[in-house]
N, C-alpha and C positions, 0 to 999 in steps of 0.2 A: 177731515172735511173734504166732500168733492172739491175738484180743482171746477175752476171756471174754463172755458172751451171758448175761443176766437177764432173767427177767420177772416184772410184780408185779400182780398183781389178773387173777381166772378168775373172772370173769362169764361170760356167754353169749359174747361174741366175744372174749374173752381167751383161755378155754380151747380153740376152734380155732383162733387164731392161732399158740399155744403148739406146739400139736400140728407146726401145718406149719412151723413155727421150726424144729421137731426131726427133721422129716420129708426137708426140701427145704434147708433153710438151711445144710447143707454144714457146720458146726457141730464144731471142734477138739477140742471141749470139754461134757463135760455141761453143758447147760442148767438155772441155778439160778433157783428159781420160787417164789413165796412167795402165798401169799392168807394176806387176814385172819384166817377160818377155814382151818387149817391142814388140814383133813381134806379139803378140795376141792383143796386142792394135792395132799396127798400120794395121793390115789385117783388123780389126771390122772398124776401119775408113775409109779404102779402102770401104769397102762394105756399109758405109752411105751414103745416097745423098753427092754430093759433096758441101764442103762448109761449112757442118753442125757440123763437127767436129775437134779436131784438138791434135795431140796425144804431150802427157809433157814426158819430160826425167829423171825429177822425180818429187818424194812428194815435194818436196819442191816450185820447179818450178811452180809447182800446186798450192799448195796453196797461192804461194804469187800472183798470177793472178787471182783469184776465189775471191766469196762470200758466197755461197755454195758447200760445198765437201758432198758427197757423198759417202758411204764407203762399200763394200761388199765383205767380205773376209774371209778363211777358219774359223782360229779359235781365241782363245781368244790370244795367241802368238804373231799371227798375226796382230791383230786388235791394244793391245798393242802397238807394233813396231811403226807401223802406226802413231798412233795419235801422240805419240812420237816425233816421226820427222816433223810429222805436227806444234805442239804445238812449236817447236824450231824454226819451218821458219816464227812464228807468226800467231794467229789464233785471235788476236786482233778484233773484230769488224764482224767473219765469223761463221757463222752457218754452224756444222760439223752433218750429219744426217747417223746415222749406222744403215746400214741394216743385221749385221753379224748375227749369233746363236749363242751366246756367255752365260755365266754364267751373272746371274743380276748384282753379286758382279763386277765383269769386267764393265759392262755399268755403275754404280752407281764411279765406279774410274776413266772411264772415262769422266764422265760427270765434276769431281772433278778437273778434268787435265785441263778443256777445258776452266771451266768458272773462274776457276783461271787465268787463261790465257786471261780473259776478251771476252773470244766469247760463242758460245751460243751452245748446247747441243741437239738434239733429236733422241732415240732410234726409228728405225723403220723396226724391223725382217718384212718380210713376209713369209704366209706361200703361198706351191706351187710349183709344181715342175715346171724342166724347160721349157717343152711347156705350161707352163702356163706362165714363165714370158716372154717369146717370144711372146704368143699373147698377152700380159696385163693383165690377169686374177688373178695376185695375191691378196691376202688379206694381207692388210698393217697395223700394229699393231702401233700408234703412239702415244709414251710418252714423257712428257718432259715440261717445261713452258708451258701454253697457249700458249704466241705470238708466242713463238719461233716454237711452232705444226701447229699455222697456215699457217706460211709462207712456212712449207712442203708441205701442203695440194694438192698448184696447180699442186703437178707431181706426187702424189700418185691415188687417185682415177678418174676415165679416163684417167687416162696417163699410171704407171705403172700395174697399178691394177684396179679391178675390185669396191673394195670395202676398207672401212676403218674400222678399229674398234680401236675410238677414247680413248685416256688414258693422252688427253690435263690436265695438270695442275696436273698431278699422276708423281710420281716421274718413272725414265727412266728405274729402275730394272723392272717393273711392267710390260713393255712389252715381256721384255724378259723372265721373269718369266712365260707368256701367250705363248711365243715363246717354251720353253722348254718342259713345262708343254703339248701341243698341239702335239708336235713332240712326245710323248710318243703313241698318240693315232693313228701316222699312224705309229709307231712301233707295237704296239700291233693289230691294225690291219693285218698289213702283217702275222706276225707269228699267227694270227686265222685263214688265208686263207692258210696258208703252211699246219698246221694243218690237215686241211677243207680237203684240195684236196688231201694229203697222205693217210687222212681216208677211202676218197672215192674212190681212186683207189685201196686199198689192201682190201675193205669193198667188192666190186666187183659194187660199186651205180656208178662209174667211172666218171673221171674229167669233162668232157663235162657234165652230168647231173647236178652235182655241179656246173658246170657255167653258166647251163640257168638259175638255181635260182639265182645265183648270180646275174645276168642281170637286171631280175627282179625285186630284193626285195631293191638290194642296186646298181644302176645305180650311176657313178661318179668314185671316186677314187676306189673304190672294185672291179669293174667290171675293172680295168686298168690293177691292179695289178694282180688280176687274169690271163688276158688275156696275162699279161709281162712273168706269170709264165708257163703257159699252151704254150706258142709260145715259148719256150725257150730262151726268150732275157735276163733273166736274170744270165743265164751263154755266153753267144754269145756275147755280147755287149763289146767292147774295153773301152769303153769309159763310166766307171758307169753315172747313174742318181744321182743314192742317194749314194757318196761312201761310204763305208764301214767304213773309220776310220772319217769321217765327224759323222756318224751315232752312232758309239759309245761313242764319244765326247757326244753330244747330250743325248745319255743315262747314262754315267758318270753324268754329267750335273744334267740331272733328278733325280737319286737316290742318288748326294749331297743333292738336295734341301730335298728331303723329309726325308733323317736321318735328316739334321737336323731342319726340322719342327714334328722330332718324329714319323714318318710312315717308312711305306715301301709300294714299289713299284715290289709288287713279279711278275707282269708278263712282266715288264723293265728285273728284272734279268733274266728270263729264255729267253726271247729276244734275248739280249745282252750275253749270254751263245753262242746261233746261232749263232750271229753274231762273236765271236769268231772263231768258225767253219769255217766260210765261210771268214777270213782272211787267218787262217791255209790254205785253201784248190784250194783260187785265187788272196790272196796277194792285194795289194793294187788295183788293178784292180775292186773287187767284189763291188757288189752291193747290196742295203737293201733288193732286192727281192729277192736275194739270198740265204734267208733263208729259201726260201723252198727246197733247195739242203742240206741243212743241217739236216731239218727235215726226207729228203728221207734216207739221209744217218741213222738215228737213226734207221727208218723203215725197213732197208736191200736194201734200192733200191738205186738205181748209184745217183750221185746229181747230175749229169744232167738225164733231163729226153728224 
């Protein structure tokens, strides 16, 4: 018998993963969807074919009509909570699949809660921002049992995502650890092109010259974020991409792991310095690319530009 399909938390990349759940995911069964705030769920259901979905009034409700849940949620508090209340309405016999950025230690506890509890466990961060999980392009990092990663598989690659990168029979921190680990590099990305483009404008080599190379040499996310920076959308925008204390989370995250694997991660910290900045400066609002406002400010120049 098909399994039933849940999902829980429509953030920015929950609600296009939902979407291509319901789109691509081959799906027996309406898809049951729950957010905290009920009216984000029930609006995302409005806008699915009809039919294809069907919104729960809570975790619990959810879980006990499901087979698989589905989890995508800010942070490890969250995520917490979550399983929690899941684990209490019985997760007996149901495979719980999280897609949150959470610390490994968090996935490794949760995974503890779940299969005590007799159901079954797989970590699966993606990385990607939100018009990528809107069209499916994400990259789906999945650990956990073999069986239990397999039976992910048919909503991960072609459905939510573009690709997988498998970590079947690796215990469930290991993605996340890939999850954390990998968010450092579009951290330090960003603050190389805040960098890049403050140099070349006060250098007088000016940001548009720096953006044809950009174009050129690193086509993809570089060229995005650049062009996020140079358009001003990363003070203009109401509505962050990459929030600001999402982002920091993520970099805490990072610089636990490596004190305690005995390094440092010194350009996490001068990052996350920025990124401080640019809470001070737009409050919960701000965004990762934001940090070239904060760069300009070190520079003498307005952050906005």
């Amino acid at each position: 018998m098909a399994p039933q399909v849940a999902w829980i938390g429509l953030g920015n990349m929950g609600r296009g993963m939902c979407k291509n759940l319901v789109e691509k995911g081959q799906l027996d069964k309406p898809l049951i969807i729950f957010n905290r705030t009920e009216k984000r769920a029930t609006d995302l259901s409005k806008s699915l074919p009809s039919g294809k979905s069907t919104v729960a009034s809570s975790i619990e409700e959810l879980v006990s009509e499901s087979d698989i849940v589905f989890t995508c949620v800010g942070d490890d508090e969250a995520i917490n909570s979550t399983i929690d209340v899941a684990v209490k309405a019985g997760v007996k016999g149901k495979l719980l699949v999280d897609c949150s950025t959470v610390h490994p230690e968090t996935s490794e506890g949760l995974a503890k809660k779940v299969t005590e509890a007799g159901g079954e466990f797989v970590a699966c961060p993606v990385f990607g921002a939100p018009a990528m999980a809107d069209n499916g392009q994400l990259v789906c990092v999945l650990a956990g049992p073999k069986e239990s990663v397999e039976k992910v598989k048919p909503y991960t690659k072609g459905v939510i995502g573009r690709a997988n990168v498998d970590f079947g029979g690796q215990a469930v921190g290991k993605a996340t650890t890939l999850k954390i680990i990998g968010n450092t590099f579009i951290l330090n990305m960003v603050e190389t092109l805040s960098e890049g483009h403050v140099l070349a404008e006060k250098s007088g080599l000016g940001t548009e010259n720096l953006h044809q190379f950009i174009e050129t040499m690193f086509p993809g996310p570089y060229t995005a974020y650049s062009t996020r920076m140079l358009s001003g959308d990363y003070h203009k925008r109401e509505e962050p991409l990459f929030a600001i204390d999402l982002a920091r989370k993520d970099a805490r995250h990072a610089q636990a792991l490596a004190k305690a694997a005995g390094t440092r991660l010194k350009d996490v910290e001068v990052a996350d310095a920025h990124l401080a900045q640019v809470k001070a400066h737009k409050g919960e609002s701000g965004d990762i690319a934001a940090i070239y406002g904060a760069v300009r400010q070190e520079a003498g120049l307005p952050f906005e530009n």
